[in-house]
C-alpha positions in Angstrom: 99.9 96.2 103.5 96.7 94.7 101.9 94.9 94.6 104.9 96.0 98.6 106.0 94.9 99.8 102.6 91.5 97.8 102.9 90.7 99.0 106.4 91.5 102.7 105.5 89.4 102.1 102.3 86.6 100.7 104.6 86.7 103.5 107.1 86.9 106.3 105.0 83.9 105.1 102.9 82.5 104.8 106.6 83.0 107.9 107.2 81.8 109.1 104.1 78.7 107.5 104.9 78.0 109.5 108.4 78.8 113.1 106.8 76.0 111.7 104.4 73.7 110.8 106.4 73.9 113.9 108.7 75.4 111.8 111.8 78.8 113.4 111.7 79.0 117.3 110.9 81.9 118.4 107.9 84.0 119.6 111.1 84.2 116.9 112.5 85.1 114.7 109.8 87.6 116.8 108.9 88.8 116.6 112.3 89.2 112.6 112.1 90.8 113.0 109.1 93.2 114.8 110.3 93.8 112.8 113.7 94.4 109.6 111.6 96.9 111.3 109.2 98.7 112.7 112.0 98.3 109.4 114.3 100.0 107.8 111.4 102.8 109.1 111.3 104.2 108.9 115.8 105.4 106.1 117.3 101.8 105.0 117.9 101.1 104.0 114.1 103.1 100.6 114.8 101.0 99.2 117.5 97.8 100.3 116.0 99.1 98.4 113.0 99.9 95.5 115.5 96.7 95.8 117.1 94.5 95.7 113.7 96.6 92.7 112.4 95.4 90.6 115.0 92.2 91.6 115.4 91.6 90.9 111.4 93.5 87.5 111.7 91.6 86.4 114.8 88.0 86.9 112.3 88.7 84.0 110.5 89.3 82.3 113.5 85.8 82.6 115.0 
């Protein structure tokens, strides 16, 4: 749970960072927004979960 509420902190502040810096229009953010709230809640949510866990328990690894 730790690490889902970290990675969502660190992408959003991500993405708040491209709408700042011009790279990523309002649209469009809003448009990610929306596909990750949305993505979060099919069947796909739990491998993507999966798929994060490993890759941020494999870091430490390396």
């Amino acid at each position: 749970m730790a690490i889902t509420v970290s990675l969502a902190v660190l992408l959003g502040l991500a993405l708040f960072l491209l709408v700042r810096l011009r790279y990523v229009g309002f649209g469009s953010a809003l448009t990610a927004a929306a596909f990750g709230f949305f993505l979060a809640s099919t069947g796909a949510a739990g491998p993507i979960n999966a798929f994060a866990d490993a890759l941020l328990g494999a870091i430490p690894g390396l």
